[in-house]
C-alpha positions in Angstrom: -56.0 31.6 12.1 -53.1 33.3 13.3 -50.9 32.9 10.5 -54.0 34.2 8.4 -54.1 37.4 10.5 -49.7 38.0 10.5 -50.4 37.7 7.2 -53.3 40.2 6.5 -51.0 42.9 8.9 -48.0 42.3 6.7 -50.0 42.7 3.6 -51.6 45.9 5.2 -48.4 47.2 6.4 -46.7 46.6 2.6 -49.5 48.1 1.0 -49.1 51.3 3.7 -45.3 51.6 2.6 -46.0 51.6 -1.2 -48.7 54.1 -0.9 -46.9 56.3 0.8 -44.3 58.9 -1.3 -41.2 61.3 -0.3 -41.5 63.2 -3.4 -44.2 65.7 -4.0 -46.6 65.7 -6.9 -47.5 69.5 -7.7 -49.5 70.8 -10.9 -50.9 73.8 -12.5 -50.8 77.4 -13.3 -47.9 78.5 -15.7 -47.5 81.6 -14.2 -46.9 80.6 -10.5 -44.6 77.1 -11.9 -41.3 79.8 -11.5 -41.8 80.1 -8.4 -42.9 76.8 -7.2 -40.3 75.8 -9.1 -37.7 77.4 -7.2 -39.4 76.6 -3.3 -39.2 73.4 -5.0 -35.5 73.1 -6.0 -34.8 75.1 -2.1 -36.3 72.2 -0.4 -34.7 69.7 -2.4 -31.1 71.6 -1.6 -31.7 72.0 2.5 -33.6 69.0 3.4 -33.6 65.1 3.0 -36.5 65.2 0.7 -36.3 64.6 -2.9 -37.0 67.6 -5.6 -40.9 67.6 -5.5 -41.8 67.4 -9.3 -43.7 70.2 -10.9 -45.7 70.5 -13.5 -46.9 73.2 -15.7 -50.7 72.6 -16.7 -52.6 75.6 -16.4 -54.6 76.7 -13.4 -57.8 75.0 -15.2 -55.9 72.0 -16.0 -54.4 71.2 -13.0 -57.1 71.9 -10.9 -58.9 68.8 -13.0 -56.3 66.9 -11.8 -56.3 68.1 -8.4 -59.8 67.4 -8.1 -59.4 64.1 -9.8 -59.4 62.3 -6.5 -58.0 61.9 -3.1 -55.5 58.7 -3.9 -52.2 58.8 -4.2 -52.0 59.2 -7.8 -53.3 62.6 -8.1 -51.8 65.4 -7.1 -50.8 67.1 -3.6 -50.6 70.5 -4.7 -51.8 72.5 -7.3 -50.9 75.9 -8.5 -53.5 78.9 -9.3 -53.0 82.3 -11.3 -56.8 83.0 -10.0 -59.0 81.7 -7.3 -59.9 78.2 -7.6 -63.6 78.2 -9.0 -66.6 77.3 -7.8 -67.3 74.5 -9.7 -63.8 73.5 -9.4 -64.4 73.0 -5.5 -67.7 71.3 -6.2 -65.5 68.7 -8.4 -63.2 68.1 -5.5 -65.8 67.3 -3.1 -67.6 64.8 -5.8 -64.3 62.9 -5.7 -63.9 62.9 -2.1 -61.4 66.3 -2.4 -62.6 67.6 1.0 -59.8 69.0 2.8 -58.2 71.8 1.0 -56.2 74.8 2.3 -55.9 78.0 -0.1 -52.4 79.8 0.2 -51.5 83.1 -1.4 -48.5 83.9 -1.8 -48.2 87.4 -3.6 -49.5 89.6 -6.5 -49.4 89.2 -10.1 -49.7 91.5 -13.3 -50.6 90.5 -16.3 -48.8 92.4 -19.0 -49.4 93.3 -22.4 -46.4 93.4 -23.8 -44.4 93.9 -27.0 -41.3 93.7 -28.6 -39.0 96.5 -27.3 -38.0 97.7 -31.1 -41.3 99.2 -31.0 -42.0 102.5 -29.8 -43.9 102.8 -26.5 -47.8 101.6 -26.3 -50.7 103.0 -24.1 -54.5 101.7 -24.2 -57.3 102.5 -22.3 -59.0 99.1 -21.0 -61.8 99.6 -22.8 -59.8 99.4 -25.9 -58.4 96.5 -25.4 -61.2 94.8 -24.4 -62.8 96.2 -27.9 -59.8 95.1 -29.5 -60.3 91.0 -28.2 -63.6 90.8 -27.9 -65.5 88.6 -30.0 -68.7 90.6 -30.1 -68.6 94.8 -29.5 -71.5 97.2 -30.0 -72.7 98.1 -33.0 -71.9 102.3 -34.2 -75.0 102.9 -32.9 -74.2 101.3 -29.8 -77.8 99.5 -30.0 -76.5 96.1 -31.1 -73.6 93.7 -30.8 -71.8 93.1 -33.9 -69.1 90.3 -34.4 -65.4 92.2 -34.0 -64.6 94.2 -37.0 -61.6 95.6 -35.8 -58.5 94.6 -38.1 -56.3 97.5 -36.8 -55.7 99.7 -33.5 -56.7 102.5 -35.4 -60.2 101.4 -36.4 -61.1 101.0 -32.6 -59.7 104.8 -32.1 -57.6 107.1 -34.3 -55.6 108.2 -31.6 -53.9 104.6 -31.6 -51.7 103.6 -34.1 -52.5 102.0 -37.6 -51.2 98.9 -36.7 -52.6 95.2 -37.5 -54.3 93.7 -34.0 -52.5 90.4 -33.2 -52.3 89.3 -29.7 -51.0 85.8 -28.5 -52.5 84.6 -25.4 -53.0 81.7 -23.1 -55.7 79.1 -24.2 -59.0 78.2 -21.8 -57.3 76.4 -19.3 -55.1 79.4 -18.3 -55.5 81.2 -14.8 -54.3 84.1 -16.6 -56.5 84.1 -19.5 -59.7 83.5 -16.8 -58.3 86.3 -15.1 -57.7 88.5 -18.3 -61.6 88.1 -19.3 -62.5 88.9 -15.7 -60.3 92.5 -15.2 -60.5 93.3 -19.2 -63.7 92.1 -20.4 -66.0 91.6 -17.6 -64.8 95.1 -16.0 -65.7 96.9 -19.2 -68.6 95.2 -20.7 -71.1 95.0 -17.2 -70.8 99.1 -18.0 -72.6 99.0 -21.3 -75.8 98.8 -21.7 -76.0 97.1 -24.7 -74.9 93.9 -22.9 -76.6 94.1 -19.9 -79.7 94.9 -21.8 -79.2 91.6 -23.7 -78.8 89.8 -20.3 -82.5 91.2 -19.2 -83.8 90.9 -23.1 -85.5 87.2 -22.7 -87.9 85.5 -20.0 -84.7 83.2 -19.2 -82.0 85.6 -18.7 -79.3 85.1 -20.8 -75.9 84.2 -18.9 -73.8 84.9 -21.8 -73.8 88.7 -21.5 -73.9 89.1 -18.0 -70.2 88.9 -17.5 -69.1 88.9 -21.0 -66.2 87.3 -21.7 -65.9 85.7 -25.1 -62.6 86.5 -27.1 -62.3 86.5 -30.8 -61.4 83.2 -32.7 -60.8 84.8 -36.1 -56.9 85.1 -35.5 -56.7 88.1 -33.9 -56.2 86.3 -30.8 -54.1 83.4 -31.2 -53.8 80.8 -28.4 -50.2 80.3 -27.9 -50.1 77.4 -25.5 -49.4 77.2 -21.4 -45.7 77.8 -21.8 -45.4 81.7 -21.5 -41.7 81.9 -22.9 -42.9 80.8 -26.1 -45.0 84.0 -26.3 -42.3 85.8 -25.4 -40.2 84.3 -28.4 -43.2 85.0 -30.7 -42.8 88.7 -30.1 -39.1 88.8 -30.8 -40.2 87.1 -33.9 -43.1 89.3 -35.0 -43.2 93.0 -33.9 -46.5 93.8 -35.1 -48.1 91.0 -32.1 -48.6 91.6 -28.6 -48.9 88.9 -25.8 -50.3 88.2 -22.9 -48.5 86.7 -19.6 -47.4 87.1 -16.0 -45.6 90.5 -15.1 -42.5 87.3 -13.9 -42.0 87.5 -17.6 -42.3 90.5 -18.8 -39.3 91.2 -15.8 -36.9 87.9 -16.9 -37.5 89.3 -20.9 -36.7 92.9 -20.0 -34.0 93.0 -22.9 -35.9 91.9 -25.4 -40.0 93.1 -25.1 -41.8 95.8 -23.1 -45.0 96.2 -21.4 -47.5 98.4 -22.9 -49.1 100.9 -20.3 -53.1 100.6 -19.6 -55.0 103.4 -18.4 -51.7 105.3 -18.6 -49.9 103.1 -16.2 -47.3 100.6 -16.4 -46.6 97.5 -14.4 -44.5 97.8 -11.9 -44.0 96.0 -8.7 -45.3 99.4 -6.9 -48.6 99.8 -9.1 -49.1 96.0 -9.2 -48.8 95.9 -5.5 -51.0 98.9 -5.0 -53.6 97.9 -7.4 -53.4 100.7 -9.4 -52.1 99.0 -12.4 -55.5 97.7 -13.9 -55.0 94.3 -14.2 -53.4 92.9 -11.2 -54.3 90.0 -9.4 -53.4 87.4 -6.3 -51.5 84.2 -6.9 -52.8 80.7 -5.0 -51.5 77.5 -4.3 -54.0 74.7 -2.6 -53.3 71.8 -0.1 -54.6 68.3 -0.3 -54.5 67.9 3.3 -55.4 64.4 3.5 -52.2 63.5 1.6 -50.0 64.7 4.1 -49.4 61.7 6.4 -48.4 59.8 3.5 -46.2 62.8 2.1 -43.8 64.1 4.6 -42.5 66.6 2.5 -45.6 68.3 2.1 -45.6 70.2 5.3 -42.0 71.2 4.6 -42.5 72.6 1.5 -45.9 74.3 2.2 -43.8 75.8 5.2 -41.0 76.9 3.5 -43.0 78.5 0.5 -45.1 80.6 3.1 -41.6 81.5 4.8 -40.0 85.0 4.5 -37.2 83.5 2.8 -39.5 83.0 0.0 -42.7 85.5 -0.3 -41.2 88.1 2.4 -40.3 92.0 1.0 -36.6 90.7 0.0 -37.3 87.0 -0.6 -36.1 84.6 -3.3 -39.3 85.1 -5.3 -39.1 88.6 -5.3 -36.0 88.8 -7.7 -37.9 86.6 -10.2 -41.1 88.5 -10.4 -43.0 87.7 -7.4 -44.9 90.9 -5.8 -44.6 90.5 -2.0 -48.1 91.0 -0.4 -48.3 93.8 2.2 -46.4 92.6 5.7 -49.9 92.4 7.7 -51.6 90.2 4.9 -48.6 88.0 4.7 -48.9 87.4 8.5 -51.9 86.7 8.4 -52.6 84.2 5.5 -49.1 82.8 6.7 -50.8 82.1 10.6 -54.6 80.1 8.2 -52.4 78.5 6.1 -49.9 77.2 9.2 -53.5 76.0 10.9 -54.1 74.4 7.7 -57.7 76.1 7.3 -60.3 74.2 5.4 -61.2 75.6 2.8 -65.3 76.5 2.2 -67.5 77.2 -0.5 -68.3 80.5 1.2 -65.0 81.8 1.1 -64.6 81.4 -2.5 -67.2 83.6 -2.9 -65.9 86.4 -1.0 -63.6 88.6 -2.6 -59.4 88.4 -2.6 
C-alpha cells in the first residue's frame, strides 16, 4: 500500500514538473507583435528566463487560441489591436478561460498610407468608407447599390482620377475589426438609407445596423497578417494604398507616406489626442491561471507595464508605440499589478 502511494506522489510530482514551462507562449495581433516582441527579447536579456516565443496571428486568431483552453498547450498571453470581443470572452469561459486580466499598453493609428513618390493624399472619412464599402447608396440616396466606384474621382471630383486599390488585413485582423468600426460603422449609422434598412423588416436586420462589409471585387485585397508585406506592395505599386498600424507607417518613413483624413495626419500628438480619426487602444490579456506553472509570466507582464517600456520616453515609444496619458498609465498599471478579473460588463463599456 505504501509503495503504491510513493508511487502515485512520484508520478504526481513528475507529471507537475513536465507541465510546468519557463518559456512563455504569447499569440496574436500583428500590430502589437513589435512590441511584445521587444518586452519579450528585454526579459530574455536581464533575467534568467528564456525568450518567451511570440507569435503573429492576428487579434481574431489568437484570441481562438487563447480561448482554446486553460491547459498548458495553449497560450498565456495573447495580443489585441482592439478589445477582445464579446463572443471571444464567451469562448474562454466555455473552455474553462476564466481568469483573464486586460492590459493596455498605449494608442495606435491606423494609417492609410502610400508610396511616398506620390504626391500628398487627403480624404474625408466618408470617402473612404464609400471607396471600401461593399454596398453605398444609390444617387438617389434611396437604395444601396453594390460599389461602383473604380476611381477616387467617381466618389468625388475633387479627388484625384486614380484607380482604387487598397491592401488590407484579412478577417482575423484587430486592425481591419477596428478599421470597419472607426471607418464604416462611424459613417454609415449616419445615413439613413442604412439604418432605415435595419428597421425595414418585422426581424430587424443586423446587417445594416453597424455596417461593415468591405468590397471583394479587388478593390480591397487581403494582403495577409504580416504588415511589412503591405508595405513592400506599395513600393511595388504606386497606384495602391494600405492599411496597417501607425508602428509602420514610422519604421517605413523612407519609403511610403500616410494619407491625411479629415485633413489630419497621424502623428503621435493627434493619435494620442484622438483627433486623428482613426485611432485606437492596444491590449494584451493574461491567463492568470497559467501563472504558477509559468514563472516568467509575472516578469514579463511587469516589465511590459513598466515605464521602461510604455512610459513617455520608453523603449516602445521609438518603434511606434503612443504612450497613454501619465494618469491612465498609472492607473491601468495599479488593475493590471492586482491582476483584475476581467468581466463581461467591462467589455461593454467603452475604452
Amino acid at each position: 500500500m505504501k509503495k503504491t502511494a510513493i508511487a502515485l506522489l512520484a508520478s504526481t510530482a513528475l507529471t507537475v514538473t513536465l507541465s510546468a514551462r519557463d518559456q512563455i507562449k504569447i499569440v496574436g495581433s500583428s500590430t502589437v507583435y513589435p512590441f511584445s516582441s521587444s518586452v519579450a527579447e528585454e526579459l530574455g536579456a536581464t533575467t534568467k528566463f528564456p525568450t518567451p516565443v511570440v507569435e503573429s496571428t492576428g487579434s481574431g486568431g489568437g484570441a481562438k487560441l487563447f480561448c482554446a483552453g486553460d491547459d498548458m498547450n495553449t497560450p498565456d498571453i495573447t495580443n489585441a489591436s482592439r478589445r477582445m470581443k464579446t463572443k471571444e470572452f464567451e469562448l474562454c469561459a466555455k473552455n474553462g478561460v476564466t481568469d483573464i486580466t486586460e492590459a493596455v499598453i498605449g494608442y495606435d493609428g491606423i494609417a492609410f498610407a502610400q508610396s511616398k513618390a506620390n504626391p500628398k493624399f487627403n480624404v474625408t472619412r466618408e470617402q473612404l468608407a464609400l471607396a471600401v464599402a461593399k454596398e453605398v447608396p444609390s444617387k438617389d440616396g434611396k437604395s444601396l447599390i453594390a460599389n461602383p466606384y473604380k476611381k477616387w474621382s467617381d466618389i468625388d471630383a475633387s479627388l484625384p482620377n486614380r484607380e482604387i486599390i487598397v491592401y488590407g488585413p484579412p478577417k482575423s485582423s484587430g486592425t481591419r475589426d477596428a478599421f470597419e468600426e472607426l471607418v464604416l460603422q462611424h459613417t454609415f449609422k449616419k445615413m439613413a438609407v442604412y439604418t432605415d434598412l435595419y428597421h425595414a423588416d418585422k426581424v430587424k436586420n443586423k446587417k445594416y445596423k453597424k455596417y461593415s462589409e468591405l468590397r471583394t471585387d479587388g478593390v480591397y485585397v487581403e494582403a495577409g497578417e504580416n504588415d511589412n508585406l503591405i508595405v513592400q506592395k506599395l513600393d511595388k505599386n504606386r497606384t495602391a494604398f494600405g492599411v496597417f498600424g501607425y508602428s509602420f507607417l514610422e519604421e517605413n518613413g523612407d519609403v511610403i507616406q500616410g494619407a491625411t483624413i479629415n485633413g489630419v495626419a497621424p502623428t503621435p500628438e493627434t493619435i494620442s489626442a484622438h483627433t486623428y480619426p482613426v485611432a485606437r487602444s492596444l491590449f494584451f490579456y493574461i491567463k492568470n491561471s497559467h501563472a504558477k506553472q509559468v514563472p516568467a509570466m509575472s516578469k514579463y507582464v511587469d516589465l511590459f507595464m513598466s515605464e521602461k517600456m510604455i512610459g513617455d520616453k520608453g523603449i516602445l515609444s521609438e518603434i511606434g508605440l503612443i504612450p497613454l496619458p501619465n494618469a491612465d498609465r498609472t492607473a491601468i498599471r495599479a488593475s493590471v499589478a492586482k491582476r483584475t478579473k476581467l468581466t463581461l460588463e467591462d467589455l461593454s463599456k467603452k475604452h
